[in-house]
N, C-alpha and C positions, 0 to 999 in steps of 0.2 A: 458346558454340556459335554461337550468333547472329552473333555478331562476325566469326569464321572463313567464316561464309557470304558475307561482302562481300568477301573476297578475292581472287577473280577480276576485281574493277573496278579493285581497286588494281594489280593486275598488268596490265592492260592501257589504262588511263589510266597509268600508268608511261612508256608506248612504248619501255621498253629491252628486248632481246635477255633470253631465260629466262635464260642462266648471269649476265649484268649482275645480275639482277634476285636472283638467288637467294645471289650475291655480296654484293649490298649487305645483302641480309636475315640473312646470315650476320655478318656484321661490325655490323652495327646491333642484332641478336638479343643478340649476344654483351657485348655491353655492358649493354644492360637484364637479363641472366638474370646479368650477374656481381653488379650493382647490387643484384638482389634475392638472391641466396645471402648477399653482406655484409650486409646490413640483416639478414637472417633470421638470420644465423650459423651457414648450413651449410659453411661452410669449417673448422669445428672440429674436423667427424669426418666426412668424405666416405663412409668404408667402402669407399676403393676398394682395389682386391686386382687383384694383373697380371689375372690373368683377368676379373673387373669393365670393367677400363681396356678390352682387347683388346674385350668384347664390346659396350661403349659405342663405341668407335672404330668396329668393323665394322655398329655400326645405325646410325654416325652415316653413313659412306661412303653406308647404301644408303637413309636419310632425304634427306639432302642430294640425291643424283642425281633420288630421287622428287619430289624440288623441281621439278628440273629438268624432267624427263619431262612433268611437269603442268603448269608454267607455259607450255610450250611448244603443249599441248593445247587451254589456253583461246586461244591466240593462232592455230589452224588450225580450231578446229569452236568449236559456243557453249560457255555457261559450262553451261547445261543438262546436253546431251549429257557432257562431260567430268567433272561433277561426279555424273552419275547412273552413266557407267562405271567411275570411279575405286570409288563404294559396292560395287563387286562384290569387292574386297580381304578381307571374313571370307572369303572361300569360298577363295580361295589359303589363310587362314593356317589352315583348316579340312586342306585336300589338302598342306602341309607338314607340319600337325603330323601326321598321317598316317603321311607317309611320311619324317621325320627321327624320330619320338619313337615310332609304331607305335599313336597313339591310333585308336582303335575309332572308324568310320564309322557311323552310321548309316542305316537304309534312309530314318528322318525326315529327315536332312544330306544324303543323294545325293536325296529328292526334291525340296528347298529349291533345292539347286545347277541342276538341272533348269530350274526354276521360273524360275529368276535367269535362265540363260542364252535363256529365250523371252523376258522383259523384256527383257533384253538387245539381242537382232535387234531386235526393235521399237522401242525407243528409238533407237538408232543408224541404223535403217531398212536394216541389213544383210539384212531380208526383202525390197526394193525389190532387191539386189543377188539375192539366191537366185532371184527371177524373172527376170531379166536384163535389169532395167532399169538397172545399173549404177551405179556411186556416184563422189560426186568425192570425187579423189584426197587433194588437200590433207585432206578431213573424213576420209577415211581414214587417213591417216596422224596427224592428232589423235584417231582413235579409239584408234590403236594404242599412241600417245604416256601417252593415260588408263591404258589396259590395263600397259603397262608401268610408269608409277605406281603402281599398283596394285601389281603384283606386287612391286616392292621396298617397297613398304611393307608386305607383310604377313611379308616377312623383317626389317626392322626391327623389326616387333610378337615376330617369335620371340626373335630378340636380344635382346628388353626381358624378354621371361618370363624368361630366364635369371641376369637381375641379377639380384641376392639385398645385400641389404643399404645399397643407395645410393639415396641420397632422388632423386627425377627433376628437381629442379631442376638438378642436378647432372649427371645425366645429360642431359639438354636442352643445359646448357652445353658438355659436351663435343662434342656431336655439331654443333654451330654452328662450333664452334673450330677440329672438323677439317672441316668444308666453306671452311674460310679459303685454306688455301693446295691444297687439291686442286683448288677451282677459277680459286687464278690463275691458268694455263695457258691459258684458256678465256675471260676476262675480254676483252671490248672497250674499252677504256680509251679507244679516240677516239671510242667512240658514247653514252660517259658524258653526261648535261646537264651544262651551262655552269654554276658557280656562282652560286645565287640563283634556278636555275630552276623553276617550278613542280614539273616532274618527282620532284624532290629531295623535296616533300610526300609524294608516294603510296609512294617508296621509307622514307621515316622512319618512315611509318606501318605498314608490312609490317613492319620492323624492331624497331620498339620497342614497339609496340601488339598486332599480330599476332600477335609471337614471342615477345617478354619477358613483356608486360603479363598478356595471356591463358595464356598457356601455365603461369604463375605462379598467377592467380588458379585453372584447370582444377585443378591437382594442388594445390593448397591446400583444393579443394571436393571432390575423389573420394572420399577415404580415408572421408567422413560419407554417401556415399550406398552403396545398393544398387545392386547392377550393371544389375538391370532398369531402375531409374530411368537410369541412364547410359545405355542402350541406347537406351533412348525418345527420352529428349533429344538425343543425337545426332544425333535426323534433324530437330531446330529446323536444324542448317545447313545438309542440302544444299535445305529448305523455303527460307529465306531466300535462297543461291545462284539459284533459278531467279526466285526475284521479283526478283530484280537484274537478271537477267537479261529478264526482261518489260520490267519499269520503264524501265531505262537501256539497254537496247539493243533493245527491241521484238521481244526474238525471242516467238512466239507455237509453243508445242508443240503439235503434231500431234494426233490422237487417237491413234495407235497411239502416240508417247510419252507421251502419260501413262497407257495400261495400261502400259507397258513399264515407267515410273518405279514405278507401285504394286504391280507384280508382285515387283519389285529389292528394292523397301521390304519385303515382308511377307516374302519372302524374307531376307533380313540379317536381320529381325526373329526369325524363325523360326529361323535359327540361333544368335543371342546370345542367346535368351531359351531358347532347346532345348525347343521345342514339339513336339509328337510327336502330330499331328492322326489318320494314322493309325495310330496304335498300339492294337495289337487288346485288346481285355477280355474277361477269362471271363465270359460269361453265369450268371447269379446261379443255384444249383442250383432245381430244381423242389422244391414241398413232397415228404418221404415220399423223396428220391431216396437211396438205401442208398450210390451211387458216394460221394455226397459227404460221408461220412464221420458220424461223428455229432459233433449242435451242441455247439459249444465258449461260453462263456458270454465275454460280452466282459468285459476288463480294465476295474477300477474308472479312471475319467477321471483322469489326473495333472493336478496342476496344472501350465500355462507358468513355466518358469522367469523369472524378471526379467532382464529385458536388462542385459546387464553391457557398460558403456566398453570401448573396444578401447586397452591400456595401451600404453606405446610399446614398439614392438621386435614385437609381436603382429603377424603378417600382414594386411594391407589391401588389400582391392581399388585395386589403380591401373590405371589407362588408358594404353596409350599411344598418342598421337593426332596426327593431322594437320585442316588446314582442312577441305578439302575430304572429309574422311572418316570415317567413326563411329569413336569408341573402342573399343577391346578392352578387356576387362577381364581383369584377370592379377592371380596375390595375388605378394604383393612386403613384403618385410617393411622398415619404415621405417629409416633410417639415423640 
């Protein structure tokens, strides 16, 4: 998670154009995630099935552009701002699954989303704008860049609920393979560095560090944690992302952003963890009260069962994850 946090330096000590940059990381990713499927030997049983394939393709299209959207956002507003509007993505895949699957809102989930979207104005300083002091353009337009990351990444995240039976290294790899040629079209190939350039460092590193190395180690470490441990750790990145951003570029956030960062945090928190602060309790009956029925004697204490291994083929929490963004936890049976 730590690691994912520095990715906004390498994207912009890079100096290339976002599709450059999300091209090399695609072509450089794809090599390190084929590297490690051979060593691990999940090329023996992928468990892909056309509909697998179809819906690895269709998260990869809307991973890869989410590349895009966000790389282009640390390059018009800071790594701050971008990285704390991108974290508003559960609360999309919250309002999808909603309304693609029909799952139950709650009044705790629409108070959380609430919550987000006051952190929200405040970090981006769209409250400066409601006054009519007006906001610049460019940081607008990388506000809108995060927001739109967001949003296709938390259709990527629905995508991935959907797989059933394909290990996600695997799935990582497809979705690399098809940001290959959907974005040669898009590729500036005469504002690529010179070979031997320094450039070519920060892009190997997005590549093979970033995308292989980590993304291998993440889903080789989920399947043994609990989802609340995942949720937590998730926000070591966008923690680290803003020290990068202190450190190496001097940005210095505001007061109103950082309520707005720790409103966004408790918020995500609050709904990956499905906290439910106001959820009302019966009040414990009065002695002698007749409504409340007569006492029922409690059940002798069971004991805990013993923790049993999770065997293979059994359901496991998996993540599916971006740098710049918390994990969802989704169960997904291993391949």
């Amino acid at each position: 998670m730590a690691g994912w946090g520095t990715i906004g330096v390498f994207v912009l000590e890079s100096g290339q154009p976002a599709f450059n940059v999300v091209f090399a990381r695609c072509v450089l990713g794809a090599v390190a995630l084929a590297v490690a499927c051979l060593v691990g030997g999940y090329f023996r049983d992928t468990g892909l099935t056309r509909r697998n394939l179809l819906l690895a393709a269709g998260g990869g299209v809307c991973l890869v552009f989410n590349w895009v959207f966000l790389f282009s956002s640390f390059e018009q507003t800071s790594i701050t701002i971008t990285t704390v509007v991108y974290h508003t993505q559960p609360f999309y895949v919250l309002f999808l699954g909603a309304l693609l699957f029909k799952e139950r809102l709650t009044r705790a989930n629409v108070g959380w989303v609430v919550l987000a979207f006051v952190g929200l104005v405040l970090t981006t300083e769209l409250w400066t704008a409601l006054r009519g002091e007006g906001l610049d353009s460019r940081q607008l337009l990388g506000i809108l860049n995060a927001l739109a990351a967001a949003v296709l990444y938390a259709l990527a995240t629905i995508a991935a609920k959907q797989l059933k039976g394909v290990r996600p290294q695997i799935t990582a790899l497809i979705q690399v393979l098809i940001g290959i040629p959907l974005l040669l079209p898009f590729v500036r190939f005469a504002a690529l560095p010179a070979p031997g350039a320094s450039s070519w460092i920060w892009l190997a590193v997005l590549g093979v560090f970033h995308t292989g190395v980590l993304y291998h180690l993440l889903y080789s470490a989920v399947p043994h944690l609990p989802s609340s441990t995942i949720a937590v750790v998730a926000f070591v990145n966008p923690a680290v992302a803003i020290v990068c951003d202190v450190v190496v570029y001097a940005h210095r956030p505001t007061l109103a952003e950082i309520v707005g960062i720790v409103l966004i945090v408790l918020s995500s928190l609050g709904v990956t963890l499905r906290w439910q602060p106001l959820a009302a309790r019966r009040p414990d009956p009065a002695p002698g009260d007749a409504s409340a029925g007569p006492e029922v004697p409690a059940p002798a204490e069971v004991p805990a069962p013993a923790e049993v291994p999770v065997a293979a083929g059994a359901p496991t929490p998996l993540v599916t994850v971006d740098e710049a963004g918390s994990p969802h936890s989704v169960l997904r049976k291993q391949g």
